[in-house]
Residue, then its C-alpha position, 0 to 999 in steps of 0.5 A: x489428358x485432354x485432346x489439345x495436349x495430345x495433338x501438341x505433344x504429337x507435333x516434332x520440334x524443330x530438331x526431331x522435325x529433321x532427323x527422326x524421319x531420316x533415322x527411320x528411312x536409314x532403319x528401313x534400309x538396315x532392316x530390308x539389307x540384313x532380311x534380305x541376307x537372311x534370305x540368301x541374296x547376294x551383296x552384287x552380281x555372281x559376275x562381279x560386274x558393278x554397273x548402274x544402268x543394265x538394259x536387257x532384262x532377259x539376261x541374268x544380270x536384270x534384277x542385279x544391277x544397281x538400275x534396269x528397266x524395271x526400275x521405272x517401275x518403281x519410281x512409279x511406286x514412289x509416285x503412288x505413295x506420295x498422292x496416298x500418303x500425302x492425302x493420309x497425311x493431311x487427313x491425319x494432320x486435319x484431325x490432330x495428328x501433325x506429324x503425319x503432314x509432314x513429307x518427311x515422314x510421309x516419305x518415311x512411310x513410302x520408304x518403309x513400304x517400298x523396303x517391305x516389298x523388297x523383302x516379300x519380292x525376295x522370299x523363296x515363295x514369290x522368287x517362285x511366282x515370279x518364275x512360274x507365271x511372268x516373263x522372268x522365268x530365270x528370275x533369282x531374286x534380286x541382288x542387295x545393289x538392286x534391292x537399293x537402286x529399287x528404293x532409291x528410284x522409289x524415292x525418286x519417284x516420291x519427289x517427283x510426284x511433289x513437283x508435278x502435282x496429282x494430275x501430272x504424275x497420273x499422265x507421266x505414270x501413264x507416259x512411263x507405262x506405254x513407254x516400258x510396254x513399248x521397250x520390254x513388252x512390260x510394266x507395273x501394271x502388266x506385273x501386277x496383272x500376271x502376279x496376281x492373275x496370270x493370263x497366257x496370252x500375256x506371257x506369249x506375247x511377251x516371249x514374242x519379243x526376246 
């Protein structure tokens, strides 16, 4: 088989061209809903409250609506898997390997990863973490209507990256980022930081503001 006919039969017709990336994002989502079941999370808040927005995240119902302030941070997750799957993508494409221009699929990979995190977000290991070394010290894990909401915003965050370009989503990244330190003294980098290396004075400074 020659190198020619491998990159043709890697290019999608037009039909598989529209619907196996969004059979794949549909699997991401069973997969991420049915792990997450597993795990013990719950479908909706234990109040029973349904809301789309919730503003406080000290209260037990952040992590449980379908949106609060952290998802801004997870837009800001779509964002970043749009420059990189983008730029892997047309590397991909440039060596034969078609399919993998397409932002559909480079959309499929976003969603894929962003359901990942929310099964590894929620296991009784990172619950933990959370609790222990963030602000989230009543952190329960996030409900399924959450863990949604969270694609969702990620994949808002994909499009928007689309529209902007490289250099404008790394100033409205920056802009959200000052924005949320501003509103709840937290954000994606702040996360990362004390997840990965937590540093008191952070944390206290965090509790400051509750």
């Amino acid at each position: 088989m020659t190198t020619e006919s491998v990159s043709i039969g890697l290019e999608p017709g037009p039909r598989s061209a529209r619907v196996w990336p969004w059979a794949a994002i549909a699997a991401a989502v069973v997969v991420m809903v049915v792990a997450m079941r597993l795990q013990g999370r719950i479908w909706i808040s234990e109040s029973g409250m349904v809301s789309l927005w919730h503003t406080d995240v000290w209260s037990s119902e952040c992590s449980q609506q379908f949106a609060d302030p952290y998802s801004i941070t997870h837009v800001s997750h779509g964002l970043f898997f749009a420059l990189f799957f983008g730029w892997v993508g047309r590397w991909l494409a440039s060596r034969g390997f078609r399919q993998a221009g397409d932002w559909r699929w480079q959309l499929t990979a976003g969603v894929w990863v962003a359901a990942g995190w929310e099964i590894a977000e929620n296991s009784a290991a990172v619950i933990e973490r959370y609790r222990t070394v963030t602000m989230s010290l009543n952190y329960m894990g996030d409900s399924i209507l959450n863990a949604t909401g969270d694609l969702v915003s990620c994949v808002v965050g994909f499009f928007l990256a689309r529209r902007l370009g490289t250099w404008k989503t790394l100033a409205f990244f920056a802009a959200t980022e000052l924005l949320l330190l501003w509103l709840i003294r937290d954000n994606l980098t702040l996360n990362v930081i004390m997840l990965l290396h937590p540093i008191d004075a952070i944390r206290e400074w965090q509790a400051a503001g509750r």
